[in-house]
Kinemage of the C-alpha trace (Angstrom):
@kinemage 1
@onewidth
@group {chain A} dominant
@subgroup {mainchain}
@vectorlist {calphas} color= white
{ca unk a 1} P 0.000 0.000 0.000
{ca unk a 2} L 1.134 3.338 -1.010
{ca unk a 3} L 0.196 7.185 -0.397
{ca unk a 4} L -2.756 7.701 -2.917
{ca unk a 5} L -4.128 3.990 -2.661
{ca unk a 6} L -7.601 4.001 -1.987
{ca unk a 7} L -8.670 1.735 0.683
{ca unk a 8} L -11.538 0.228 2.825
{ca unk a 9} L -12.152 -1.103 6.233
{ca unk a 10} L -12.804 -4.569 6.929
{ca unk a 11} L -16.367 -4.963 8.721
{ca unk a 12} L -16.613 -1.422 8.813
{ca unk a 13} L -18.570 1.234 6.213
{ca unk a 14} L -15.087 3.548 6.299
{ca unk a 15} L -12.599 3.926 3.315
{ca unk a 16} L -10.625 6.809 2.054
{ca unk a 17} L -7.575 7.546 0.538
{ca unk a 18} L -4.179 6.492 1.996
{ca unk a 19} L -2.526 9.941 3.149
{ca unk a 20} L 0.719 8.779 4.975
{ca unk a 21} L 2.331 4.488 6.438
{ca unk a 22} L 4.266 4.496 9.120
{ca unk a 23} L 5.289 0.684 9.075
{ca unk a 24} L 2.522 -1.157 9.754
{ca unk a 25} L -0.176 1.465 10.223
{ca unk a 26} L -1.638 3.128 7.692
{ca unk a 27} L -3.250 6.901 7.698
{ca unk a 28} L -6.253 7.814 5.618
{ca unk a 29} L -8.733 10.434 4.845
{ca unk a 30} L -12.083 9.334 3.919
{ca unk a 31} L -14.744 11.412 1.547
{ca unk a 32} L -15.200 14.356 4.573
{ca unk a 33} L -12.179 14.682 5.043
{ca unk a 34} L -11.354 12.945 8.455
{ca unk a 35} L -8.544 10.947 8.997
{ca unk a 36} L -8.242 7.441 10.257
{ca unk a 37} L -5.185 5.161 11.671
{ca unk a 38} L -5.708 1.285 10.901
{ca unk a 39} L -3.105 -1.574 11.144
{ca unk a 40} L -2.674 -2.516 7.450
{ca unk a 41} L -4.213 -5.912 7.987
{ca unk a 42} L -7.265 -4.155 8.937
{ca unk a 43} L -7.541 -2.641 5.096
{ca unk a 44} L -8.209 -3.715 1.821
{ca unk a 45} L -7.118 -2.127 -1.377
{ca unk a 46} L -10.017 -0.742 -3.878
{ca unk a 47} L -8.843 -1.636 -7.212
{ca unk a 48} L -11.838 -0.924 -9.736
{ca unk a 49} L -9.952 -1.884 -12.497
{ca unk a 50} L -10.678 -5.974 -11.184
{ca unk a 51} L -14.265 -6.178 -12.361
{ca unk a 52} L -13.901 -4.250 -14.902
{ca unk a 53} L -12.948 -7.725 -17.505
{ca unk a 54} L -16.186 -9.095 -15.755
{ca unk a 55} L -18.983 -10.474 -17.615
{ca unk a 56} L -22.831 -10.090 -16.625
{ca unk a 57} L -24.821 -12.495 -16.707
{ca unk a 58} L -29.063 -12.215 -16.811
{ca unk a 59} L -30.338 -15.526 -15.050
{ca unk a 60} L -33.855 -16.864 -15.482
{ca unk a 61} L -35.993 -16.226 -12.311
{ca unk a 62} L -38.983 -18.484 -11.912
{ca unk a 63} L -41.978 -17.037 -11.064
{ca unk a 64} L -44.233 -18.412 -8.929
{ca unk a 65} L -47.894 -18.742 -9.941
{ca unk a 66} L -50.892 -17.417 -7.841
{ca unk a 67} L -53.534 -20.169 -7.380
{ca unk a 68} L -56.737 -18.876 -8.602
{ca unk a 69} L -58.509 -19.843 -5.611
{ca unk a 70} L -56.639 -16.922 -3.752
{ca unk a 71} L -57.752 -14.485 -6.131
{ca unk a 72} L -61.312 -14.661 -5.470
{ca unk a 73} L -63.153 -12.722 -3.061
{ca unk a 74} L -62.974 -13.411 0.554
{ca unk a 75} L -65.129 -15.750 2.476
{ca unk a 76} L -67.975 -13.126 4.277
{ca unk a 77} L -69.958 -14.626 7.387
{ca unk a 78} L -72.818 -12.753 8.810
{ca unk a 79} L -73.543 -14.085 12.785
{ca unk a 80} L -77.080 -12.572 12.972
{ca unk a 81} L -78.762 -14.784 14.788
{ca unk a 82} L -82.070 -14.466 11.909
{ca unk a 83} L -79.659 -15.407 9.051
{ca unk a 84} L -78.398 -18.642 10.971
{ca unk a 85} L -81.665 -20.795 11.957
{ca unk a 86} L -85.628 -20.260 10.696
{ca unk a 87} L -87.472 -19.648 13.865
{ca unk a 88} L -85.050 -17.746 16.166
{ca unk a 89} L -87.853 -16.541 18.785
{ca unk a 90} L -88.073 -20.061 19.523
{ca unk a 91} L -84.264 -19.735 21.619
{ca unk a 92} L -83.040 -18.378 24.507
{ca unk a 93} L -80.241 -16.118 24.892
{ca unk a 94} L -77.475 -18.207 25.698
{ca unk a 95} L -78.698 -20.807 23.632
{ca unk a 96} L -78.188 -17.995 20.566
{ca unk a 97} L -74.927 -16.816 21.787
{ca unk a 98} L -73.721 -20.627 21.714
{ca unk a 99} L -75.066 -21.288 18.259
{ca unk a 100} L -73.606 -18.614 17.017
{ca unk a 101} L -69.791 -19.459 18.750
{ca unk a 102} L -70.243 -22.718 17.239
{ca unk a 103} L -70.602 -21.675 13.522
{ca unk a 104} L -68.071 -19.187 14.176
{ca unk a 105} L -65.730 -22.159 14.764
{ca unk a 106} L -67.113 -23.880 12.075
{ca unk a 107} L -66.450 -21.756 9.940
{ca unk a 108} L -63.194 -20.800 10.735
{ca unk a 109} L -61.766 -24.658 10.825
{ca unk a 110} L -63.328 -24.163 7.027
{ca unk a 111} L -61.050 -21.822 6.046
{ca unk a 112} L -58.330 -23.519 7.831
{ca unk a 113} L -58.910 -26.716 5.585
{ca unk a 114} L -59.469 -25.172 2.506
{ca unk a 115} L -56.352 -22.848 2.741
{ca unk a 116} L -58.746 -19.704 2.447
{ca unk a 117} L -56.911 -16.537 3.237
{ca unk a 118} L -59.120 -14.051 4.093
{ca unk a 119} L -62.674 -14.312 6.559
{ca unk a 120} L -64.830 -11.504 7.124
{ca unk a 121} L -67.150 -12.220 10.157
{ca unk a 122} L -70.167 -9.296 10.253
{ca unk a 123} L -72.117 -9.079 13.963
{ca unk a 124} L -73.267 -5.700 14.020
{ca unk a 125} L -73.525 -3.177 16.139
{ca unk a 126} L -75.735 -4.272 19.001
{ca unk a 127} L -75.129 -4.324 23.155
{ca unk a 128} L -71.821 -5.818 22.061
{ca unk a 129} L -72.085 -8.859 23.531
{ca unk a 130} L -71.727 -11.051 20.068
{ca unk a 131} L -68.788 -8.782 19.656
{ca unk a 132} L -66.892 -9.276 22.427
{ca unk a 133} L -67.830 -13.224 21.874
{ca unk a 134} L -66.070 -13.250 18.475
{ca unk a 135} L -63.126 -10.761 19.816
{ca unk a 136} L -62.894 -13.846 22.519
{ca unk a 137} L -62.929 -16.647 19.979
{ca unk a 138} L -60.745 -14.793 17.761
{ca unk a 139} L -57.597 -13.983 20.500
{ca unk a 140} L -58.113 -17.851 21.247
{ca unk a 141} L -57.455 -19.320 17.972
{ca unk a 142} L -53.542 -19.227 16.501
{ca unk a 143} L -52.164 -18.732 13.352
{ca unk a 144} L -54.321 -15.941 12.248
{ca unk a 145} L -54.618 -12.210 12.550
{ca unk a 146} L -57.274 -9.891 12.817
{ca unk a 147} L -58.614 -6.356 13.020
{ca unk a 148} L -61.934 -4.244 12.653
{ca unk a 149} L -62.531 -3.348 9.352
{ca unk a 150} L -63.263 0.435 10.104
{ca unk a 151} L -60.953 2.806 11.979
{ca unk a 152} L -63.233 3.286 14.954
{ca unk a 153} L -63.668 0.028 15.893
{ca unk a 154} L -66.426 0.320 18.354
{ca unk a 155} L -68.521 1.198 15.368
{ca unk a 156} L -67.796 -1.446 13.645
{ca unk a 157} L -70.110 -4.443 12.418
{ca unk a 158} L -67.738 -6.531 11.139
{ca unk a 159} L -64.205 -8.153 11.648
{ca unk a 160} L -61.399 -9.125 8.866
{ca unk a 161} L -59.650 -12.239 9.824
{ca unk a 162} L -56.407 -12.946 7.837
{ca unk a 163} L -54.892 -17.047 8.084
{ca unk a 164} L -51.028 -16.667 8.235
């Protein structure tokens, strides 16, 4: 290495031109003009002119195709308690509230075994007690993530459910 040599650090982002060696350490001034003392071992000579003989070569990249079945629109549930059996004056409270858990989970090991990506689960506005039941059955299931679909989610009807 000689004065004028440009150089670079080893593990570090610092190079600069070689100003002054004294034996084995070498003195440098990088683009601001700062200077820096490193043992030579510590440095590695910039030489441009190695790559410049250097061929490029454009490889094939394989694409991966999208199945079409993740392409369609997402799965939409709607856990109003009318939509889900004919006569629903004919139940009790909890006996709705159950119901409706269990084709929640229904419908959610659906997804699961048919690889769907996307669930959007709709049960309105309310006391929020079929809210907070499908907030509950939500936080207890794994490998999925979810969030209201509008910003204020108290106002929300509905929740987006997205299988990871």
């Amino acid at each position: 290495m000689k004065i004028g040599d440009k150089v670079s650090v080893i593990d570090e982002d610092l190079s600069g031109t070689i100003t002054s060696v004294h034996g084995n350490t070498v003195v440098f001034a990088d683009a601001h003009g700062f200077t820096h003392k490193y043992p030579s071992e510590k440095l590695v000579q910039k030489n441009e002119a190695l790559y410049e003989d250097i061929r490029i070569e454009k490889k094939f990249e394989y694409h991966k195709k999208i199945s079409k079945k993740h392409n369609r629109n997402h799965l939409v549930i709607d856990l109003h308690f009318e939509k889900l059996v004919e006569n629903p004056l004919g139940y009790e409270s909890f006996e709705r509230l159950f119901i409706q858990k269990e084709k929640l989970l229904e419908i959610i090991e659906f997804c699961r075994k048919n690889n769907l990506k996307k669930l959007e689960i709709i049960h309105g506005l309310g006391n929020g007690t079929l809210q907070k039941m499908v907030h509950d059955v939500l936080e207890s299931q794994t490998g999925l993530d979810f969030h209201n679909k509008e910003i204020l989610h108290h106002q929300s009807g509905s929740v987006m459910v997205n299988f990871v």
